[in-house]
C-alpha positions as YAML, in Angstrom:
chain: A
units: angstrom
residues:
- id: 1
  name: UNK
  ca: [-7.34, 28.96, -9.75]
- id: 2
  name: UNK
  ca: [-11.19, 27.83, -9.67]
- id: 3
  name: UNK
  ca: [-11.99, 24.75, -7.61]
- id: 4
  name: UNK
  ca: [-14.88, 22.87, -7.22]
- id: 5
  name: UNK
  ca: [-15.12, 21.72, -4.14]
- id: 6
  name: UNK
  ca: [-17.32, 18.71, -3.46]
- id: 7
  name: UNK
  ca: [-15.93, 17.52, 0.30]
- id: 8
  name: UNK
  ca: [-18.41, 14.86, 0.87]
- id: 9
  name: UNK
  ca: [-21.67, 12.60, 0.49]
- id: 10
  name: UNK
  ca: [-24.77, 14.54, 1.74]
- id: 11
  name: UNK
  ca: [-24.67, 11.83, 4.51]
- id: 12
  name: UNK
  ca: [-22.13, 9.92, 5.98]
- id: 13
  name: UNK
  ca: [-22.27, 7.04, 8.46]
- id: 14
  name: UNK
  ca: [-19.84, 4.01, 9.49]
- id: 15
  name: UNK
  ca: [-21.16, 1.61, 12.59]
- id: 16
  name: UNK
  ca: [-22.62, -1.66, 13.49]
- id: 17
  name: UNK
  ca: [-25.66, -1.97, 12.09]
- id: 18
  name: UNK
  ca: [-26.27, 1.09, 9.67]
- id: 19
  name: UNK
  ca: [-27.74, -0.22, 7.43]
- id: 20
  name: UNK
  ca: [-31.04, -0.60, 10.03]
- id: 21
  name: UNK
  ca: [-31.23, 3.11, 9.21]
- id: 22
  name: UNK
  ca: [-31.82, 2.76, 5.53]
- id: 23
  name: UNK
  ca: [-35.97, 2.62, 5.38]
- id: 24
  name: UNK
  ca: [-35.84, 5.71, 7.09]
- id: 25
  name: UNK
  ca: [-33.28, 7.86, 4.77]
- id: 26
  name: UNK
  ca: [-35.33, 6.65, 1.80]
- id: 27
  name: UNK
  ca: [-38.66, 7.76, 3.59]
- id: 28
  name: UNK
  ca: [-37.29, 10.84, 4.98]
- id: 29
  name: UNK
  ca: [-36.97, 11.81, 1.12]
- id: 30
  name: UNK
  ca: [-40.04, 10.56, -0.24]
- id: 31
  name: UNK
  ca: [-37.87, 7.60, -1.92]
- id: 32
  name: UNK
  ca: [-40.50, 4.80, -2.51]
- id: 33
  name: UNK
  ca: [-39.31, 2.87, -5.84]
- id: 34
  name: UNK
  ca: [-35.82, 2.47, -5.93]
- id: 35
  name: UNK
  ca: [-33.51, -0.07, -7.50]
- id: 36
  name: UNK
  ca: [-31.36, -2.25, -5.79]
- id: 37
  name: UNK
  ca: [-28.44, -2.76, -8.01]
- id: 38
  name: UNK
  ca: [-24.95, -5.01, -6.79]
- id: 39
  name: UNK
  ca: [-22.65, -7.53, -7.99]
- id: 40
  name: UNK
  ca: [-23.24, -11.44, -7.11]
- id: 41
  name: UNK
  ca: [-20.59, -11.63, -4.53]
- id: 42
  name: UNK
  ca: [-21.87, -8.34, -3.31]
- id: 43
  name: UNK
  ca: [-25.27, -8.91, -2.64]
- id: 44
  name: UNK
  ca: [-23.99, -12.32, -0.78]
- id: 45
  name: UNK
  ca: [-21.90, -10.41, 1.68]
- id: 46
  name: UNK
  ca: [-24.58, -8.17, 2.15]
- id: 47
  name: UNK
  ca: [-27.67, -9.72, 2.49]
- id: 48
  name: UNK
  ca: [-28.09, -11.16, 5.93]
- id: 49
  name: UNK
  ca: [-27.89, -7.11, 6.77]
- id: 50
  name: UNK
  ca: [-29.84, -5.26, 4.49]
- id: 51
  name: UNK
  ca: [-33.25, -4.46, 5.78]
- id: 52
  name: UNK
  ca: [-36.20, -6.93, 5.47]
- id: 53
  name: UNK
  ca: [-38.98, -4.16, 4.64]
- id: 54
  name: UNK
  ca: [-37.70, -2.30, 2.09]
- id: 55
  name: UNK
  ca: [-39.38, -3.33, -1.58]
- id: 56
  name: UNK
  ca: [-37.02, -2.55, -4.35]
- id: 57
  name: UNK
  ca: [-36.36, -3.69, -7.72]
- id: 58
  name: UNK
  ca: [-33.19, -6.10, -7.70]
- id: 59
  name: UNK
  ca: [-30.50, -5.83, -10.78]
- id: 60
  name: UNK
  ca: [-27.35, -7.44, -11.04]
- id: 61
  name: UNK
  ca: [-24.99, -5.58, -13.02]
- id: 62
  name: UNK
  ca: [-22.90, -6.83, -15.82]
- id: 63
  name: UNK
  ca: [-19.50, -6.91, -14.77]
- id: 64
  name: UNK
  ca: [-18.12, -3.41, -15.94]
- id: 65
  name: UNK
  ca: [-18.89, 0.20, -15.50]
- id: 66
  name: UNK
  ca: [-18.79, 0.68, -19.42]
- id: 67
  name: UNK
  ca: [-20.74, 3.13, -21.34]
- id: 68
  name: UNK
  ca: [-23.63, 0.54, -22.58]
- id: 69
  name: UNK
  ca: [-23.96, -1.04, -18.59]
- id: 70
  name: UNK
  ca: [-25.03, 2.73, -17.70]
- id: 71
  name: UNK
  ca: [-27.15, 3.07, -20.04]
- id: 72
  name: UNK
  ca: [-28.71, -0.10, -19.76]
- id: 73
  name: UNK
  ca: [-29.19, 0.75, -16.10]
- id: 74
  name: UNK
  ca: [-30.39, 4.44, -16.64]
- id: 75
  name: UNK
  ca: [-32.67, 2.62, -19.44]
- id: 76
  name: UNK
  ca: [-34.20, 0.89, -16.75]
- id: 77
  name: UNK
  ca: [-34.88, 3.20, -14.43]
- id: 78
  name: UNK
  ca: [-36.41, 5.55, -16.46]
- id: 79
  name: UNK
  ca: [-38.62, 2.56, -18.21]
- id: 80
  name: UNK
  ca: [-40.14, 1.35, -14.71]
- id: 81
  name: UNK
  ca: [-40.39, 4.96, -13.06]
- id: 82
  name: UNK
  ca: [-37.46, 3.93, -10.29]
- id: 83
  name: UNK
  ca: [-36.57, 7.31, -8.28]
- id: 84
  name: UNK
  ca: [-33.42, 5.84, -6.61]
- id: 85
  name: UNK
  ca: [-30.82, 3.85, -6.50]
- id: 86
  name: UNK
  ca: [-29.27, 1.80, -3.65]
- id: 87
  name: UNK
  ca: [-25.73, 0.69, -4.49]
- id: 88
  name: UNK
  ca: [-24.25, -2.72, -2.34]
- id: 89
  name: UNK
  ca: [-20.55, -3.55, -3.73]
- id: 90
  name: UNK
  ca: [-17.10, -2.65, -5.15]
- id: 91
  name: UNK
  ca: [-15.83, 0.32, -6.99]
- id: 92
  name: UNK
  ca: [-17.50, -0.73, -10.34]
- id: 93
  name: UNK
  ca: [-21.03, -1.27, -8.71]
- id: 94
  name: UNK
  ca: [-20.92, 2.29, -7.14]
- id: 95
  name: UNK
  ca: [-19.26, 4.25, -10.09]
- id: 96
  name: UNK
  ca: [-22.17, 2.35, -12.21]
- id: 97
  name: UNK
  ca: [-24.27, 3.82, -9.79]
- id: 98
  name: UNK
  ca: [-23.27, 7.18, -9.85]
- id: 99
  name: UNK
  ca: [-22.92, 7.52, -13.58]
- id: 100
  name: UNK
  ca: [-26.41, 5.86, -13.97]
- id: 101
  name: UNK
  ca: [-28.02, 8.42, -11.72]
- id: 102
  name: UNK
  ca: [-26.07, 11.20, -13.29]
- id: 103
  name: UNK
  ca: [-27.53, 10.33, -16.28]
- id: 104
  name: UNK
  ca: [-31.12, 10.01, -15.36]
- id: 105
  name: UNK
  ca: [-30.99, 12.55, -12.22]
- id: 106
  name: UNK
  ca: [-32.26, 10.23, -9.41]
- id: 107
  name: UNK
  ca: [-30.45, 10.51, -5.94]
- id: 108
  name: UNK
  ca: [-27.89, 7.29, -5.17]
- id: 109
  name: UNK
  ca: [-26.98, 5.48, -2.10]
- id: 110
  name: UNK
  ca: [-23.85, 3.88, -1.34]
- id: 111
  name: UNK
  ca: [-23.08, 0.80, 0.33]
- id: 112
  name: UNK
  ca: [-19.26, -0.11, -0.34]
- id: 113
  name: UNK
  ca: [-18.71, -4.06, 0.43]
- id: 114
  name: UNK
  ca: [-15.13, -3.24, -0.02]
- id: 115
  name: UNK
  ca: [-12.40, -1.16, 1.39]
- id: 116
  name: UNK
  ca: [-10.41, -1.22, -1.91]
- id: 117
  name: UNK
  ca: [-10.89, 2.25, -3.55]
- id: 118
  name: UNK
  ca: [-12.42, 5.95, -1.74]
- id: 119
  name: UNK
  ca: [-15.51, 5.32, -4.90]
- id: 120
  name: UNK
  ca: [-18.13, 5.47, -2.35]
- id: 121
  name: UNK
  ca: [-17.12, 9.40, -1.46]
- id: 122
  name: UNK
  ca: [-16.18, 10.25, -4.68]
- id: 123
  name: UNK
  ca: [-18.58, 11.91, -7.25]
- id: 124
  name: UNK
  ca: [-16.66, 10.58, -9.77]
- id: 125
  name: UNK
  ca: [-16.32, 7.41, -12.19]
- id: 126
  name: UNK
  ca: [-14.13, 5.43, -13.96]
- id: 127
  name: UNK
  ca: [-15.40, 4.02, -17.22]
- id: 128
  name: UNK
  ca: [-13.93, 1.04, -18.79]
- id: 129
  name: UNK
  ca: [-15.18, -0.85, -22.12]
- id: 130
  name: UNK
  ca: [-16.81, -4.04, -21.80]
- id: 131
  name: UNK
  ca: [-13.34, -5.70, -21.59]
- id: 132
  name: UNK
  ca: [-12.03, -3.92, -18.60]
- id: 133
  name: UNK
  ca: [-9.78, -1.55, -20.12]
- id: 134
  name: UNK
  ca: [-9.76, 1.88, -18.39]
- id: 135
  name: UNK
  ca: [-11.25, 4.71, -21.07]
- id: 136
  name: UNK
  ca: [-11.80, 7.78, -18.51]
- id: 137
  name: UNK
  ca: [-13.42, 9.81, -15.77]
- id: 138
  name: UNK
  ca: [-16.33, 11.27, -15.72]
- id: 139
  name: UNK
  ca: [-16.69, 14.09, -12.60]
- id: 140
  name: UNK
  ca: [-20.35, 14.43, -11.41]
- id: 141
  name: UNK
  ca: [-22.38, 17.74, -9.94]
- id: 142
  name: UNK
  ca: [-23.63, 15.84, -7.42]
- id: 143
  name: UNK
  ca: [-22.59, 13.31, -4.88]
- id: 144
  name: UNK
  ca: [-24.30, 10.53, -2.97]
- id: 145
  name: UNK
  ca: [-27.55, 10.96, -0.77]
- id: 146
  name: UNK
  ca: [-25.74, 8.73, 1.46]
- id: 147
  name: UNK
  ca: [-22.74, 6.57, 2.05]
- id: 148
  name: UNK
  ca: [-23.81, 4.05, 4.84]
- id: 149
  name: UNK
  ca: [-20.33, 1.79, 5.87]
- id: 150
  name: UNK
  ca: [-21.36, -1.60, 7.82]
- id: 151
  name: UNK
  ca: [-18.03, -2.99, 9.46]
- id: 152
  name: UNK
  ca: [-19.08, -5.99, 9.49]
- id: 153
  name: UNK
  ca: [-19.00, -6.07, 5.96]
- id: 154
  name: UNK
  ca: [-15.96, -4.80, 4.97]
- id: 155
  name: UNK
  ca: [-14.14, -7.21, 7.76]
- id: 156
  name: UNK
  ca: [-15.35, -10.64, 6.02]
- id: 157
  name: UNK
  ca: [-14.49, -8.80, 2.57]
- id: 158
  name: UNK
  ca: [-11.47, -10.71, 0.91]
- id: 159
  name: UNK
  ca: [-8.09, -9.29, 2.60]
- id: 160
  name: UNK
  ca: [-6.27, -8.96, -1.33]
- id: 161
  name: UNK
  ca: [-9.27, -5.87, -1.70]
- id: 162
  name: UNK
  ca: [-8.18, -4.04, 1.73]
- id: 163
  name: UNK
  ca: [-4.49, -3.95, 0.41]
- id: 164
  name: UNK
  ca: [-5.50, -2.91, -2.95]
- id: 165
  name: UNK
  ca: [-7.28, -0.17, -1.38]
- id: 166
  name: UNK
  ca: [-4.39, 0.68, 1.24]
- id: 167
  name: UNK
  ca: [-2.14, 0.53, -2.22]
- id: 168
  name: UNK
  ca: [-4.60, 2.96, -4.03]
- id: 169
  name: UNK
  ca: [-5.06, 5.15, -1.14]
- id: 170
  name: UNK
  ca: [-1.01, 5.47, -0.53]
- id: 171
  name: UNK
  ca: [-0.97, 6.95, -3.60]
- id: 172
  name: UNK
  ca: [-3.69, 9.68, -2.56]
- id: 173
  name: UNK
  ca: [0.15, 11.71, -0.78]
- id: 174
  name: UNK
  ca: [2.36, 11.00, -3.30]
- id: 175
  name: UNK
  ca: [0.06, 12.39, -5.86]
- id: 176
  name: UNK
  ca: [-1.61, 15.20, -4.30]
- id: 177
  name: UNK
  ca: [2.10, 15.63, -3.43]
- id: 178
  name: UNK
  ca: [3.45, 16.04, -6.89]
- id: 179
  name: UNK
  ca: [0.29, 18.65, -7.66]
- id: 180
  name: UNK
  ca: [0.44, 20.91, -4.83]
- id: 181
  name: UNK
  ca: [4.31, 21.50, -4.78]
- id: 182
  name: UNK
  ca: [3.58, 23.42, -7.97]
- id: 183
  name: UNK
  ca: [0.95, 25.97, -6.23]
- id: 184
  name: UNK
  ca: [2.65, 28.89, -4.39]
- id: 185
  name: UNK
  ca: [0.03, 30.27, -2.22]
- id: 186
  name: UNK
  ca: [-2.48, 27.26, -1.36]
- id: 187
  name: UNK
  ca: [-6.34, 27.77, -0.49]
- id: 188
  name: UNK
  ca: [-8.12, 26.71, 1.85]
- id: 189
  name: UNK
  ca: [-9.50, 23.68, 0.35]
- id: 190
  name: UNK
  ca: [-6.19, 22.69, -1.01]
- id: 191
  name: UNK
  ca: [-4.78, 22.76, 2.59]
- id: 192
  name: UNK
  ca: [-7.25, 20.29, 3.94]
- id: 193
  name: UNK
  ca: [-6.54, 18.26, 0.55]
- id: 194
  name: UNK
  ca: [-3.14, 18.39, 1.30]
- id: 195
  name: UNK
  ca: [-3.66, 17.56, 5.25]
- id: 196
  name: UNK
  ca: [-6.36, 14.51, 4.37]
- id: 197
  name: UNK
  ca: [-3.26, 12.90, 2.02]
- id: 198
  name: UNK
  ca: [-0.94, 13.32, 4.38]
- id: 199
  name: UNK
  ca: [-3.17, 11.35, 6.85]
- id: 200
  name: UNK
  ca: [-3.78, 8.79, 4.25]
- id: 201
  name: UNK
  ca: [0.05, 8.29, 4.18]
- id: 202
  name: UNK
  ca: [0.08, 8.50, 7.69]
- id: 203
  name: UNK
  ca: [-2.88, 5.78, 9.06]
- id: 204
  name: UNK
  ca: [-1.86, 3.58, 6.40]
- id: 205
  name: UNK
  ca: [2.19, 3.10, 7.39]
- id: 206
  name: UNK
  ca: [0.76, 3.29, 10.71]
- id: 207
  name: UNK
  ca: [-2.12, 0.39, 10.91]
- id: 208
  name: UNK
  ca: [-2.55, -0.98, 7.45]
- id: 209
  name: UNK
  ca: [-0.16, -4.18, 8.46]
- id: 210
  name: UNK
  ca: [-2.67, -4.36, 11.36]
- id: 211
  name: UNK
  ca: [-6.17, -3.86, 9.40]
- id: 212
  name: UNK
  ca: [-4.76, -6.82, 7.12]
- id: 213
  name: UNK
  ca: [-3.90, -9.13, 9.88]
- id: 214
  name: UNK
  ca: [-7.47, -8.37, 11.28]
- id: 215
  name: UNK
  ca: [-9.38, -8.98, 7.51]
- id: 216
  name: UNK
  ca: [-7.20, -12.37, 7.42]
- id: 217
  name: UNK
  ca: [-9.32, -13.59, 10.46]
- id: 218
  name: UNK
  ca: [-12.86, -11.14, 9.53]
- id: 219
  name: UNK
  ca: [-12.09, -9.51, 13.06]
- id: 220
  name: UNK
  ca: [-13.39, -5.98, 13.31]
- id: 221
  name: UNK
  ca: [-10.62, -3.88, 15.55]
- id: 222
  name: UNK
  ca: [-9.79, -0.27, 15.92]
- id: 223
  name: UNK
  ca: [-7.38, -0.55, 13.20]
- id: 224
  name: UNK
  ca: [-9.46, -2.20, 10.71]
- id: 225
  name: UNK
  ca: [-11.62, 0.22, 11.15]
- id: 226
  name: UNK
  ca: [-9.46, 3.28, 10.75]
- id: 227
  name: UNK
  ca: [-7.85, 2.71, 7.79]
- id: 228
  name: UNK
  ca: [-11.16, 1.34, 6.35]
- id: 229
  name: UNK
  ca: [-12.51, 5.04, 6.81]
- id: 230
  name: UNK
  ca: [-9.03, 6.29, 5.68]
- id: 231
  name: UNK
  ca: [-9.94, 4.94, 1.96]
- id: 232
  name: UNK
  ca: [-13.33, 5.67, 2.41]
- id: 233
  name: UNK
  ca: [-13.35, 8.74, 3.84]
- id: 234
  name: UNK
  ca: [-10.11, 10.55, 3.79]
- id: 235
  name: UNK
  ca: [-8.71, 9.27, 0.61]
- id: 236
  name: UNK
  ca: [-11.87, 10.84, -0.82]
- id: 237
  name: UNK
  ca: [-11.64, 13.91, 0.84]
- id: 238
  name: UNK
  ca: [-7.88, 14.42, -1.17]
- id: 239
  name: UNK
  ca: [-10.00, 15.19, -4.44]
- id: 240
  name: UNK
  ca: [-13.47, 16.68, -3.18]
- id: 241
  name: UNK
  ca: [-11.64, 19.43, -1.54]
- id: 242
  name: UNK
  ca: [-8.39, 19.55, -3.68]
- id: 243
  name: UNK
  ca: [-10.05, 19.01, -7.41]
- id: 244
  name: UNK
  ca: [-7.70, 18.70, -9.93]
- id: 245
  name: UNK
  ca: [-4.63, 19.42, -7.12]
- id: 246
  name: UNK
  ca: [-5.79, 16.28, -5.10]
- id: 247
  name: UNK
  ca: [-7.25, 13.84, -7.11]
- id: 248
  name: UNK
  ca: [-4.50, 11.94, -10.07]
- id: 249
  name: UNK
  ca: [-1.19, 12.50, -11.23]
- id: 250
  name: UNK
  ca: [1.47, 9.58, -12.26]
- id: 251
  name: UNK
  ca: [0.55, 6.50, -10.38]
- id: 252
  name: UNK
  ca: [-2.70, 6.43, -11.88]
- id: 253
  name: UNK
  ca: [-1.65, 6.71, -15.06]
- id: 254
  name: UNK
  ca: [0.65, 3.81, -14.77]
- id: 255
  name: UNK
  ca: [-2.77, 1.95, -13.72]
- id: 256
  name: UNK
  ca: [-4.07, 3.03, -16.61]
- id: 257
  name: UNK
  ca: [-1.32, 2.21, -19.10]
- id: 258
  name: UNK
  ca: [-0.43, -1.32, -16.97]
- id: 259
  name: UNK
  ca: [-4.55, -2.20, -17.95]
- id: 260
  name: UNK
  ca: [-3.22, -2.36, -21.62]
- id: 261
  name: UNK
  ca: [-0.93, -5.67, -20.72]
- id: 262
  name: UNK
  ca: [-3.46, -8.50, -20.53]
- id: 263
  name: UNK
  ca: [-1.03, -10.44, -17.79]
- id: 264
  name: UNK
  ca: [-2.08, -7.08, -15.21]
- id: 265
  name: UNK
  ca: [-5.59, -8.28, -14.98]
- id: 266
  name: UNK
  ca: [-5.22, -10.13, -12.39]
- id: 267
  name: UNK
  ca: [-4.49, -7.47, -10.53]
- id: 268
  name: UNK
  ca: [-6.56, -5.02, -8.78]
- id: 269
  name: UNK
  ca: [-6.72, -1.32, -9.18]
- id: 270
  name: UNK
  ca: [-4.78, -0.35, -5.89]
- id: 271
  name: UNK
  ca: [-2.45, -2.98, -6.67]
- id: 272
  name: UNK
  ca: [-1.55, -1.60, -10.07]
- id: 273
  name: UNK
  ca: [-1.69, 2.07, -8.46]
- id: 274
  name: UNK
  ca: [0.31, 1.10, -5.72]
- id: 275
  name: UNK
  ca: [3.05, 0.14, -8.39]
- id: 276
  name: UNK
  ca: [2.35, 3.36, -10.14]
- id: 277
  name: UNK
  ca: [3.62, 5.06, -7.02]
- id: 278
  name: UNK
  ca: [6.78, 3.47, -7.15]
- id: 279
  name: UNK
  ca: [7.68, 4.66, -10.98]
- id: 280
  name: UNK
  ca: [6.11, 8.30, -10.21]
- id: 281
  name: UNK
  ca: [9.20, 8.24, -7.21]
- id: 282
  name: UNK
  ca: [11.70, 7.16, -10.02]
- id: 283
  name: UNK
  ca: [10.53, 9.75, -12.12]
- id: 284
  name: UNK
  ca: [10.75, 12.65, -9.74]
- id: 285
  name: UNK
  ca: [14.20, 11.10, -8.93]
- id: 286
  name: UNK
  ca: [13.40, 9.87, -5.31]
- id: 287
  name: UNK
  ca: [14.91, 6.83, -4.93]
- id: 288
  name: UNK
  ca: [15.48, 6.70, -1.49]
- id: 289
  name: UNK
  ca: [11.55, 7.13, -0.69]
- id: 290
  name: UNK
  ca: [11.03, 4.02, -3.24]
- id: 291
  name: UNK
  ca: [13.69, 2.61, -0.76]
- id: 292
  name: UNK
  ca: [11.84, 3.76, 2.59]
- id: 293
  name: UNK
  ca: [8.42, 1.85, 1.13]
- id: 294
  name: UNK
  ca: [9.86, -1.19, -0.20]
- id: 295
  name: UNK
  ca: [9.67, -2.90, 3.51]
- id: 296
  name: UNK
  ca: [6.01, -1.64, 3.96]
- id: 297
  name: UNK
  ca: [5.26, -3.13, 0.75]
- id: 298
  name: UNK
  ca: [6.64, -6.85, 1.10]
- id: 299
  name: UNK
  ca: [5.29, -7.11, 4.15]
- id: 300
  name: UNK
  ca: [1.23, -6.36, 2.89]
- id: 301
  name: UNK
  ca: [1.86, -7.86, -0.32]
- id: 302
  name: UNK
  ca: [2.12, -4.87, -2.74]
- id: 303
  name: UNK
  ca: [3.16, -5.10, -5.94]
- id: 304
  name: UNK
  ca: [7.04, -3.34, -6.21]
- id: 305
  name: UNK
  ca: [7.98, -4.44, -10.11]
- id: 306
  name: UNK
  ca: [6.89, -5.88, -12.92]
- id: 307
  name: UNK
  ca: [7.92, -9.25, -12.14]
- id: 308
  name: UNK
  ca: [5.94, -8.76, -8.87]
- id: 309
  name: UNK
  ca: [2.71, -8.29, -11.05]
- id: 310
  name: UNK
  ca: [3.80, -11.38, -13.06]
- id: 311
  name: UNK
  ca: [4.94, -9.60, -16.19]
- id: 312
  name: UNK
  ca: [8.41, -10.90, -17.82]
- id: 313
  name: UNK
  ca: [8.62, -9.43, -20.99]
- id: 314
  name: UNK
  ca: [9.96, -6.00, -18.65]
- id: 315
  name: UNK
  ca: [11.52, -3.98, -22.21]
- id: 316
  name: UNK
  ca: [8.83, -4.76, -24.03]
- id: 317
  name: UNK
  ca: [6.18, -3.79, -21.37]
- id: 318
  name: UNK
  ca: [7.96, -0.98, -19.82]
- id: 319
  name: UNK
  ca: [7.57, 0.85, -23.66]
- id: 320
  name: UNK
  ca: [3.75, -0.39, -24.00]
- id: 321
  name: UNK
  ca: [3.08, 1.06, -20.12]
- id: 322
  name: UNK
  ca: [5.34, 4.32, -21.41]
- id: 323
  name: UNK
  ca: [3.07, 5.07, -24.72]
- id: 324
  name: UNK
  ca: [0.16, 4.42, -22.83]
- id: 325
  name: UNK
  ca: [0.99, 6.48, -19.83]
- id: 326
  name: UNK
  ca: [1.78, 9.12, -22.10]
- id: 327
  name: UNK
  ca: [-1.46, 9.56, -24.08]
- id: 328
  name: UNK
  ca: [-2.87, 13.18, -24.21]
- id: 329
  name: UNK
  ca: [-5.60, 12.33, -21.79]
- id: 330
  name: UNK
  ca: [-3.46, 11.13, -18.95]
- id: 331
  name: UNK
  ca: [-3.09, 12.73, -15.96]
- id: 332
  name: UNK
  ca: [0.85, 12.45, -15.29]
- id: 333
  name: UNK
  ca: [1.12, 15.58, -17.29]
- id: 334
  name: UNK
  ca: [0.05, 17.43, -14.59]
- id: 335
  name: UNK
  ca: [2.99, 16.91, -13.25]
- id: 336
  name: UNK
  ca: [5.77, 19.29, -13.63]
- id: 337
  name: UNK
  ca: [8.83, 17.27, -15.21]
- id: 338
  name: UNK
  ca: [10.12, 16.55, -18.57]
- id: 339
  name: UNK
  ca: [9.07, 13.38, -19.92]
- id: 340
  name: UNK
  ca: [9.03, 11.49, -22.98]
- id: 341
  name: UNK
  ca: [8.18, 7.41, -23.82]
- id: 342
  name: UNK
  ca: [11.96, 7.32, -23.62]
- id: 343
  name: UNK
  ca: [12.42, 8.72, -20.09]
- id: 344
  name: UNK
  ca: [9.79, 7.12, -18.83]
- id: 345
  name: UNK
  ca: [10.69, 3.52, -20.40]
- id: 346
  name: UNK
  ca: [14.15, 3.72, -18.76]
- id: 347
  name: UNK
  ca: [12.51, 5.08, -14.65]
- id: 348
  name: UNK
  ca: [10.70, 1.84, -14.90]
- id: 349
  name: UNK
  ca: [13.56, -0.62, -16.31]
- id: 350
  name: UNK
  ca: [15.75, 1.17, -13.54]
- id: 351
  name: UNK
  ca: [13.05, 0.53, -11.14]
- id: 352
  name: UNK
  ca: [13.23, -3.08, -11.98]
- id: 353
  name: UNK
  ca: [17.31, -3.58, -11.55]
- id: 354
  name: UNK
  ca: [17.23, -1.13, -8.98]
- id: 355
  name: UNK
  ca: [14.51, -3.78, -6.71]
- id: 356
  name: UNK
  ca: [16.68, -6.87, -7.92]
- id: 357
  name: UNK
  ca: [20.13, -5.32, -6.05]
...
């Protein structure tokens, strides 16, 4: 069983005032021309913090991390002889990122305005087409330069991102879960997969009610903090060190398929994930545990059913999310249990009468 192991950014940092250290990384590597590249609302929240001296060609990107954004980006780059990029945003600004320098071999640094997803550890993206539907992932050699986390930031970020990211990060157990139990005689990297999900699962139950009810008011606290770095840092950790053992199985692909339904847009990522989890539990016929998270999800707000993510049409959605979960790309066939459209139809319409008892 061949790994590859790729733990962590080359440089990792989360305090008050990181980002005062930035001019320095870029000149302790002979970075002099890089491109700033973020989202509107990004660049807002992060403005008032980023560094006054450092000269660097601005770019908002377009909305998506598709296939033509990166290589309208890499395009750039190239064109005006750029040798970096620094990253300020969500998951789609820093996958863009990474996929961009991928493609044109310049170092990136990340500066995640959002708790919602572990992309700023991850050398890794998720490429959608220009309409936001999920296509793949594309797995990197290299990771980031650095990953510098300003809490200050991600406390006035809006709460609804921190619980998608507690929702995607949940699923970092339950999936890593369902991959490892099929391995006999674990390495060593898949043991401190293993242990980094199970502290996902742990910090989260434990603080992310907390962490919420400190976003709601932009407070920064010990337990905003912590589970902050737990999807950051930890929920990243699950794949660098576990691969293909610790990065997708089910939930994800119930993302993937739920991105199909045009009433799940709304939604973000962890959100949809977060439901994933759920119908991954009713297909490895664990009810109860779908039972032991139910009160952990009403009380942050995570979606729990179809009709929690606003979709009504539940027959005719559960066998769209079913063929679409089921596509030969999709990682819920890593999982070791029968399925078919049919079986997987019915775990999601039993979900939904189970949740309504």
């Amino acid at each position: 069983m061949k790994l590859e192991v790729r733990g962590a950014p080359n440089y990792y940092a989360c305090e008050s005032g990181i980002l005062d250290t930035l001019p320095d990384i870029l000149a302790n590597h002979g970075l002099r021309k890089p491109l700033l590249l973020t989202g509107k609302n990004s660049w807002n929240a992060a403005k008032s913090l980023f560094p006054k001296g450092i000269v660097a060609r601005h770019e908002t990107y377009c909305g998506e991390c598709s296939i033509e954004e990166i290589e309208r980006i890499g395009g750039l780059i190239k064109n005006k002889g750029l040798d970096a990029i620094i990253a300020i945003g969500g998951g789609k600004v820093l996958d863009l990122a990474k996929a961009a320098g991928n493609l044109v071999s310049v170092p990136f640094l990340l500066i995640p305005t959002l708790a919602a997803t572990c992309a700023a550890w991850t050398p890794l993206s998720v490429i959608y087409d220009n309409d936001g539907r999920f296509l793949y992932y594309s797995i990197f050699k290299g990771s980031a330069l650095a990953v510098l986390v300003e809490p200050a930031i991600l406390a006035t970020s809006p709460p609804a991102y921190l619980r998608a990211g507690i929702g995607d990060t949940l699923a970092k157990w339950y999936e890593a879960d369902a991959l490892l139990r099929q391995v006999e005689n674990w390495t060593v990297p898949m043991q401190i997969a293993r242990e980094a999900a199970l502290l996902c699962k742990t910090n989260l139950l434990a603080f992310g009610q907390q962490a919420l009810e400190a976003a709601a008011t932009a407070t920064i606290t010990p337990e905003l903090v912590k589970v902050c770095e737990t999807i950051i840092m930890a929920g990243g950790m699950v794949g660098g060190f576990g691969d293909r053992f610790g990065r997708i199985a089910g939930a994800h692909s119930i993302h993937n398929a739920l991105t199909h339904l045009p009433e799940s847009h709304q939604h973000l990522h962890g959100d949809k994930v977060a439901y994933g989890i759920l119908v991954q539990l009713m297909l490895e016929d664990r009810k109860e545990e779908v039972l032991e998270l139910l009160p952990f999800y009403k009380k942050t707000g995570l979606p729990y059913s179809l009709k929690s993510l606003g979709i009504l049409s539940t027959e005719s959605a559960a066998k769209v999310i079913a063929a679409n979960a089921l596509a030969s790309n999709e990682s819920i066939h890593f999982m070791d249990i029968p399925l078919t459209q049919e079986i997987l139809a019915n775990s999601i319409l039993e979900l939904e009468m189970m949740l309504q008892e």
